[in-house]
C-alpha positions in Angstrom: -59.8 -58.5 0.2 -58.5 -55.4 -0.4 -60.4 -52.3 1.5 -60.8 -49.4 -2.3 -62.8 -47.5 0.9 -59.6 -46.9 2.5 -57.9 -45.0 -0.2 -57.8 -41.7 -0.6 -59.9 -41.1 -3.9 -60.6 -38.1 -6.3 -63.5 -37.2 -7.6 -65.2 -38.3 -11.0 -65.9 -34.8 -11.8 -62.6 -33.3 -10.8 -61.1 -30.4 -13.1 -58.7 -32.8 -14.3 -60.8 -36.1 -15.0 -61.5 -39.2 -13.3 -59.0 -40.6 -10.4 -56.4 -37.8 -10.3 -54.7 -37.2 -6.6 -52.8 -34.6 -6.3 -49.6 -34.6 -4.7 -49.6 -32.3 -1.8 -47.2 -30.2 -0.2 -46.9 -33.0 2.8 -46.3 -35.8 0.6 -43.0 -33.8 -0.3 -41.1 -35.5 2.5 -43.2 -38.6 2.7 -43.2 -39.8 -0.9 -40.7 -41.4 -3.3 -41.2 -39.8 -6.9 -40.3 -42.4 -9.5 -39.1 -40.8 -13.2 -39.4 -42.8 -16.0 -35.9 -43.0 -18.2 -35.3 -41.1 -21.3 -32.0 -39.6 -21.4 -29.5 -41.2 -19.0 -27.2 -38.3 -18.9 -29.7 -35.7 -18.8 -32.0 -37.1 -16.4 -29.5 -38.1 -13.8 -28.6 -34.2 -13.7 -32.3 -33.4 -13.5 -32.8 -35.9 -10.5 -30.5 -34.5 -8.7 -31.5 -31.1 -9.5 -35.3 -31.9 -7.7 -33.6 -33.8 -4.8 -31.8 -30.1 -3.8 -35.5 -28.8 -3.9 -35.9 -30.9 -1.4 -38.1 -33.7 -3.8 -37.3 -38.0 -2.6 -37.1 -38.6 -6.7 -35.2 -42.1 -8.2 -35.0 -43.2 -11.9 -36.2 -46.1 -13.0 -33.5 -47.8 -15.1 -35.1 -51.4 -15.3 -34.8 -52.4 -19.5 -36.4 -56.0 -20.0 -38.8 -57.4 -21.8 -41.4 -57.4 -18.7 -42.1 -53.8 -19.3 -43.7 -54.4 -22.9 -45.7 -57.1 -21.3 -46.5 -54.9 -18.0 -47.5 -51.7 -20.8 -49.8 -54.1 -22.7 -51.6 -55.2 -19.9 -52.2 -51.6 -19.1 -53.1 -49.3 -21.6 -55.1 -50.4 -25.3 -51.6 -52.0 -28.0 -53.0 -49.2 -30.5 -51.8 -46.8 -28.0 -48.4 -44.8 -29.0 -45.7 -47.3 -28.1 -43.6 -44.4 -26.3 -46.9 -44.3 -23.8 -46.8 -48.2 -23.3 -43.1 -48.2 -22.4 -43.5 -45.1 -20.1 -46.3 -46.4 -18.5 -45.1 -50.5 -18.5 -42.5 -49.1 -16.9 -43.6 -47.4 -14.1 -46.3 -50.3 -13.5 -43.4 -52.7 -13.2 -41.6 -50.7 -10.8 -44.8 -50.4 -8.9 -45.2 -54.4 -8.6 -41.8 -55.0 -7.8 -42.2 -55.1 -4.2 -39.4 -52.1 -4.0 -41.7 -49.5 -2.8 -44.0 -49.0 -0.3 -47.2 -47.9 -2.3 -48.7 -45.5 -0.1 -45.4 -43.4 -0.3 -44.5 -43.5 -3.5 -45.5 -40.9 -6.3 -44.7 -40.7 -10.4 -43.3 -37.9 -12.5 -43.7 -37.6 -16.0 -43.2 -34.5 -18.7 -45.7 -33.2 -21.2 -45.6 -31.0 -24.0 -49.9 -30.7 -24.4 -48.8 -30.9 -28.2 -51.3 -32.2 -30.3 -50.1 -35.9 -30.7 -51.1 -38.9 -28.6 -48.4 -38.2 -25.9 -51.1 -35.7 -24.0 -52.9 -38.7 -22.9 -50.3 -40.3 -21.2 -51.7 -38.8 -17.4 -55.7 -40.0 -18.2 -53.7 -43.6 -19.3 -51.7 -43.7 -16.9 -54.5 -43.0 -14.0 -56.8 -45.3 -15.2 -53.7 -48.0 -15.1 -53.1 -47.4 -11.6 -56.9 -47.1 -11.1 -57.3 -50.6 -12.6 -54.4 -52.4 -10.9 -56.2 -51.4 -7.7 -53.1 -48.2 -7.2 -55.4 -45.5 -7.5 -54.3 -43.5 -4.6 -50.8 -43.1 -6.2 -50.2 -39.4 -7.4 -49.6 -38.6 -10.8 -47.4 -35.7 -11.0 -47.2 -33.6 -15.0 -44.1 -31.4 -15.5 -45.5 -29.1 -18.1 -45.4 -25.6 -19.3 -48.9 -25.1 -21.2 -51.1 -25.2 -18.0 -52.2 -29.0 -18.1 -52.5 -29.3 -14.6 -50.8 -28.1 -11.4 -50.1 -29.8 -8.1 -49.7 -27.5 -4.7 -46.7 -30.0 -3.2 -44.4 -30.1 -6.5 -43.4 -26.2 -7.7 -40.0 -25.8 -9.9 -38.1 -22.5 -8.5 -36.3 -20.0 -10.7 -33.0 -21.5 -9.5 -34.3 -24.7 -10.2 -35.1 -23.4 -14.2 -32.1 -22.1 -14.5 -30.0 -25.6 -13.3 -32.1 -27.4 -15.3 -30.8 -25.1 -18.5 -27.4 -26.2 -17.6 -28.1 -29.8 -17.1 -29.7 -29.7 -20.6 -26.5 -27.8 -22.4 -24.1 -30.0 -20.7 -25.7 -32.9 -21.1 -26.4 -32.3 -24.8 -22.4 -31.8 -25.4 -21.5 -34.7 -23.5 -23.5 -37.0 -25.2 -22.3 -35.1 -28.7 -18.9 -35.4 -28.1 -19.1 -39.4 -26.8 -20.8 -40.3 -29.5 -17.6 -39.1 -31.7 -15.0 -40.7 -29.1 -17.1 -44.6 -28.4 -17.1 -45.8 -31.8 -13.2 -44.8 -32.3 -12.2 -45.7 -28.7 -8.7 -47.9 -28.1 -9.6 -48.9 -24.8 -13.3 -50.3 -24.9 -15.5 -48.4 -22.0 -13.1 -44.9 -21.8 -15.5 -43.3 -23.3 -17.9 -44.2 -20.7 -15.9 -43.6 -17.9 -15.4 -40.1 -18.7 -18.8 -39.4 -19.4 -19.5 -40.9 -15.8 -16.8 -39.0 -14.2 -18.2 -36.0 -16.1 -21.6 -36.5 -15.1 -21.0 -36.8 -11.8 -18.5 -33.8 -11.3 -21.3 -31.3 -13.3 -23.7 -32.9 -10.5 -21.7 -32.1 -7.6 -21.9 -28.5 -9.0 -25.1 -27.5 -9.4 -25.3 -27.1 -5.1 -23.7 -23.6 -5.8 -23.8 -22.6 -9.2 -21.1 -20.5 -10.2 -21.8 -19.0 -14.2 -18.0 -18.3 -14.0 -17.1 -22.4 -14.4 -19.1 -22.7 -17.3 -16.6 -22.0 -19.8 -13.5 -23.7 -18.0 -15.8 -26.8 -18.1 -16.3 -26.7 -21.3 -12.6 -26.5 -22.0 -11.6 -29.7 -19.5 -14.7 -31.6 -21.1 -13.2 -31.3 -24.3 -9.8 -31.6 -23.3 -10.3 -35.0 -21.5 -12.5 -36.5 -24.3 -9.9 -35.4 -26.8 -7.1 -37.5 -24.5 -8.8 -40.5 -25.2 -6.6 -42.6 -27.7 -8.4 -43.6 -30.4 -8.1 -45.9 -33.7 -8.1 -44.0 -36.9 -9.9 -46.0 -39.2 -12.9 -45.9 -41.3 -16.9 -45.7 -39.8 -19.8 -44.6 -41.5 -21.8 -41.5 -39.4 -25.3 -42.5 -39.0 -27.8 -39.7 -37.8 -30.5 -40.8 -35.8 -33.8 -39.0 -35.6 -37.5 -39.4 -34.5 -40.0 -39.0 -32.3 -38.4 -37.5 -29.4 -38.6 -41.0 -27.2 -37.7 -43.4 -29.7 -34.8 -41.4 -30.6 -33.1 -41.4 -27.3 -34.4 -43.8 -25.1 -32.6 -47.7 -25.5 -35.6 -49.3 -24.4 -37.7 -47.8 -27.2 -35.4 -48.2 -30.3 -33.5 -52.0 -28.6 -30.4 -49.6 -27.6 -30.1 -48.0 -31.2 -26.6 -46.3 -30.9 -25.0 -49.4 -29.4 -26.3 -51.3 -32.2 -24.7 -48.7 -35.1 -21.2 -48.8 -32.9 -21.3 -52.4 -32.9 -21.6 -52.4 -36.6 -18.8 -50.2 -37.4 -20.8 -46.8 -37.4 -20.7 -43.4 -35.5 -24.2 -42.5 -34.2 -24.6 -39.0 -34.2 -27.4 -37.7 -32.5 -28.3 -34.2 -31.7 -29.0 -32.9 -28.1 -32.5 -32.2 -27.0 -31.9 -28.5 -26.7 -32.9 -28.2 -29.9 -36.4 -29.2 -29.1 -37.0 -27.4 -26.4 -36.1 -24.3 -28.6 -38.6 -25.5 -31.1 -41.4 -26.1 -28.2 -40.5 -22.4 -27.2 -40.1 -20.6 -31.2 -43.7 -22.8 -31.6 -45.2 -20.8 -28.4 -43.4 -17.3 -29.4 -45.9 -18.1 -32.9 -49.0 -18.7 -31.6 -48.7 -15.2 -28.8 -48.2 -13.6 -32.7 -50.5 -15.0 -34.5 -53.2 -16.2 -32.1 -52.6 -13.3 -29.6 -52.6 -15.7 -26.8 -51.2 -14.4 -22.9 -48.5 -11.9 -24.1 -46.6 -12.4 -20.6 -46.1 -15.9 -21.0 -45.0 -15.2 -25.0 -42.5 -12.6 -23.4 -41.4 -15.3 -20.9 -41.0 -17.8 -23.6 -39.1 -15.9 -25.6 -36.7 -14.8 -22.9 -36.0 -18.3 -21.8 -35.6 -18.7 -25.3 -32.9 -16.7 -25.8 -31.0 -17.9 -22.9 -30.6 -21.4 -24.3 -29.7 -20.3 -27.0 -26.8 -18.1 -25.7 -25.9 -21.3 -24.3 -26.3 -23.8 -27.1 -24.1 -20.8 -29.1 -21.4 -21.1 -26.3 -20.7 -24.5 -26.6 -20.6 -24.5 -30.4 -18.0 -21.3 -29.9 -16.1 -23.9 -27.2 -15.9 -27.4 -29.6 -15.0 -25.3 -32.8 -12.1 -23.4 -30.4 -10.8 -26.9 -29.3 -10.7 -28.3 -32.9 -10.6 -32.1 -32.0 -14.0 -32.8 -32.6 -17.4 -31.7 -34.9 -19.9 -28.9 -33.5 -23.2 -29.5 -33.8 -25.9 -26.8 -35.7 -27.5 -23.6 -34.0 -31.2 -23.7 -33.9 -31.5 -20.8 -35.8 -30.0 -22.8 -38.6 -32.3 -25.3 -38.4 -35.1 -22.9 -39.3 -33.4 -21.3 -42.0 -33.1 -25.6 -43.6 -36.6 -25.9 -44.1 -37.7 -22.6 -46.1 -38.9 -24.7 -49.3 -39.3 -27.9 -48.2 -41.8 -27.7 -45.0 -43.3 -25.2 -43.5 -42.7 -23.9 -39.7 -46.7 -24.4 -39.1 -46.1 -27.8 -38.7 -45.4 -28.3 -35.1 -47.6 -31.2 -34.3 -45.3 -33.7 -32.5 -41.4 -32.8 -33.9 -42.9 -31.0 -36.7 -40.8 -28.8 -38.8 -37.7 -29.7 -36.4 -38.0 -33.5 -37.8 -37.4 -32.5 -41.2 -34.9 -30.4 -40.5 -32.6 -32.2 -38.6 -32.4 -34.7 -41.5 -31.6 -31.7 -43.9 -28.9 -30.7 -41.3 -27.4 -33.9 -41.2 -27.3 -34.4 -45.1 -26.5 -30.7 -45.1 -23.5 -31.6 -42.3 -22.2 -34.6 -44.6 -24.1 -37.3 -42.5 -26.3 -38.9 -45.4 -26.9 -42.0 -43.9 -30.2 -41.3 -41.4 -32.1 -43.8 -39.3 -35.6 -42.7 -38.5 -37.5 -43.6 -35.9 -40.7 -43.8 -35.3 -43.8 -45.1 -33.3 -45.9 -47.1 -35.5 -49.3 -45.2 -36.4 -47.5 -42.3 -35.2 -49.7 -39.7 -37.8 -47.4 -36.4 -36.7 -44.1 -38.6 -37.6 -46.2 -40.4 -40.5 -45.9 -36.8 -42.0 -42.8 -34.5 -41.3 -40.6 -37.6 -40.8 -41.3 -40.8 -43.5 -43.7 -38.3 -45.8 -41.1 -36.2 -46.6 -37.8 -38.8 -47.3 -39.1 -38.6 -50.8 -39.1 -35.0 -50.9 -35.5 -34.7 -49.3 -34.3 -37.5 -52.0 -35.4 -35.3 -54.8 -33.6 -32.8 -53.1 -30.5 -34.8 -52.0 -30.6 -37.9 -54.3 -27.7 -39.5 -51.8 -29.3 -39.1 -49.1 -29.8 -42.9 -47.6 -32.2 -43.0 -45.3 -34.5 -45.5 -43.0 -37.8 -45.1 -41.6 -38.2 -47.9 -38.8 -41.3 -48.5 -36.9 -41.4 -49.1 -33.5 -44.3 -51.2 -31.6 -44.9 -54.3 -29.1 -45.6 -56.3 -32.1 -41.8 -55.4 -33.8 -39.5 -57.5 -33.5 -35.9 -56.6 -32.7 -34.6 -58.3 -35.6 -36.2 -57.5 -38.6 -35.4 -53.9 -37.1 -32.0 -54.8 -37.4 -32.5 -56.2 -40.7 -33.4 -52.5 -42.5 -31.0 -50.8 -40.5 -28.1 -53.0 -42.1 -29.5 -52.7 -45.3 -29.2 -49.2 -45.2 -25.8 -49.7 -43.7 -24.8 -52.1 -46.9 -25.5 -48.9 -49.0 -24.0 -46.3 -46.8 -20.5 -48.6 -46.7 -20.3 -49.4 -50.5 -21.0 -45.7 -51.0 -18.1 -44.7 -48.8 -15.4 -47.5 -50.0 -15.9 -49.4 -46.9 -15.3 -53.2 -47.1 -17.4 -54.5 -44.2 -15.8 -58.1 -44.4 -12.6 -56.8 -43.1 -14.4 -54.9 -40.5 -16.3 -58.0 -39.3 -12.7 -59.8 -39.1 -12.7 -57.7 -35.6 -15.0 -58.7 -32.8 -17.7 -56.2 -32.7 -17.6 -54.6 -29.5 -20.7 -52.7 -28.4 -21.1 -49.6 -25.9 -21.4 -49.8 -22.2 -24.9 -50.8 -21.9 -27.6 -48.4 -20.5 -28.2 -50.3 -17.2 -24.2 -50.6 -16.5 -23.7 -46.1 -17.2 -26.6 -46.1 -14.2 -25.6 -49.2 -11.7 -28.1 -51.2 -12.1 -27.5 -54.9 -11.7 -31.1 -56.1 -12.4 -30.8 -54.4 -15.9 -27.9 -55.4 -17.2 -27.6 -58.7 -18.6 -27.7 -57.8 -22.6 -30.2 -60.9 -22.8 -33.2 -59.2 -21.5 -32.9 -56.1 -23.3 -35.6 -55.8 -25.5 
């Protein structure tokens, strides 16, 4: 039987809640910190980033079925599916027999919005508390003063790599996404992303500003190289609640799916909502007169990623070969009229935008995603499709719900729908597009190396 005496616990009445441990500064060289997978560009940079502040930190890259199953048994179904995948995730990876559980720790971000997403450290301590892994620290990456822990500080020079890994990874996943659905060679795209990744890596030991530029130019001029086919796709934009729009094993590998069927995904970079967390915080110092230091902060870190975002836009539109994405600023100036900038529960504002951008941008076919019973996505995302249609009666888009209880086909099923419509609209004869075999992108598990994730029959 196990010994519960022997683990180190916290406190019922601890500042935090029941069964937080904090992660000391010992455990920095003891423990391995498992991160959850959103972004698989982005968050190999960011790994990388905390092992040069000295962190033991691995993704977790596992994408089966077990991990609905493992989140079910953890927190309540009616909790938001993004929650049950983050925390079935890291429950599997704890009962895998991979880690030794009195050395291992777990990392996840938080915004301390006002969605269900804020609960995700009380659910998952009481998981680990349940499954007898109580001991295990939870660490919270967060800006609004959630919770600290004395062994896991971000530097300055850590902030500022983590800018970069954001910008490039935003353009590299832009600029793939208009090279994999058009690619001659199936998996060049991927390659170069890989090799791409890898070299902007290496880099962040010594940061040099000066490369910034000249990697922009050699990203674009090796995508560009890439021979592709010229013929006919439909551009789908893909938006959502800010898991289910990136993450394969919330939306069943969405973007694989559209390039499989003959479209172009195009998905904008998550610069843009770290901009809107930071515009959202620059409001309330105004308007609630909250800690005018940290406004000052925000908005200074503010403007830097957005001299950044602007730099890259300056760099695609130089090189010609390919679309630039929108500045933020833009994006603000979309919604005057249609919803207002007050609404910043969840995606807020920035949800409705971006589908105004992308109609705006020529993309009218849109796939939105959403948790089911999501109420901030319930509102800026699916309540107002009817007020963009009345707007922009060609605008085609899907609202899809995402939830344990989903299946992965009648997903599928809207989503071509939607695509029937967005083909016949553009002159597109799917029959002779099917008379090819559809090829699908590099999978999610194959882009990270892991063998234990990659056969396609146990995505989800």
């Amino acid at each position: 039987m196990e010994n519960n005496c022997l683990l180190p616990q916290a406190s019922d009445t601890s500042e935090y809640g029941p069964h937080r441990v904090e992660f000391t500064p010992e455990m920095k060289a003891t423990h391995t910190i498992l991160v959850p997978m959103m972004l698989p560009i982005h968050f190999t940079m960011l790994c990388e980033i905390f092992r040069q502040e000295g962190y033991r930190v691995e993704l977790l890259t596992t994408n089966h079925r077990g991990i609905v199953e493992e989140g079910l048994k953890s927190v309540h179904n009616d909790t938001c599916y993004p929650a049950l995948l983050v925390i079935g995730q890291m429950m599997d990876a704890l009962k895998s027999g991979k880690y030794d559980l009195d050395k291992t720790a777990l990392l996840i971000t938080q915004t301390g919005g006002g969605c269900r997403a804020s609960n995700y450290l009380s659910l998952l301590r009481k998981a680990l508390y349940n499954a007898g892994m109580g001991h295990i620290p939870v660490i919270s990456i967060n800006f609004s003063g959630l919770e600290k822990n004395s062994g896991f500080h971000i530097s300055a020079r850590a902030l500022v790599k983590i800018a970069f890994a954001i910008t490039y990874g935003d353009m590299l996943m832009w600029i793939a996404n208009q090279c994999r659905t058009y690619e001659k060679t199936p998996g060049k795209t991927q390659q170069t992303v890989e090799r791409w990744t890898r070299e902007l890596t290496g880099q962040f030991h010594s940061l040099r500003f000066f490369f910034v530029r000249r990697n922009y130019r050699a990203i674009l001029q090796d995508f560009a190289a890439i021979e592709r086919v010229e013929k006919p796709r439909v551009p789908v934009g893909i938006v959502g609640e800010i898991y289910m729009k990136y993450a394969a094993l919330g939306n069943n590998c969405l973007e694989d799916f559209l390039v499989s069927q003959g479209a172009e995904p195009v998905v904008s970079g998550v610069t843009d909502f770290v901009l809107y967390c930071i515009r959202n915080g620059v409001f309330d110092q105004k308007l609630y007169g909250t800690n005018k230091k940290a406004g000052l902060t925000w908005a200074v870190a503010g403007g830097y990623l957005l001299s950044r975002q602007k730099q890259i836009i300056s760099a695609i539109r130089e090189e010609g070969s390919f679309r630039a994405p929108t500045l933020f600023t833009e994006l603000e100036k979309l919604v005057e009229g249609t919803i207002g900038t007050g609404a910043k529960m969840g995606e807020g504002w920035l949800l409705t935008s971006e589908m105004l951008e992308l109609i705006h941008s020529g993309v009218g076919n849109i796939v939105c995603t959403q948790p089911f019973g999501c109420l901030p996505n319930h509102i800026v995302a699916k309540g107002m499709i009817r007020k963009i249609r009345e707007a922009h009666p060609q605008a085609n888009i899907v609202a899809v719900d995402y939830d344990p209880g989903a299946t992965r086909i009648n997903q599928e099923n809207r989503i071509k729908l939607m695509l029937a419509n967005a083909f016949r609209n553009a002159g597109i004869h799917p029959e002779e597009e099917a008379a090819e075999p559809a090829r699908a992108a590099q999978p999610l598990a194959d882009f990270l190396h892991a063998p234990e994730a990659s056969p396609a029959a146990q995505q989800i």
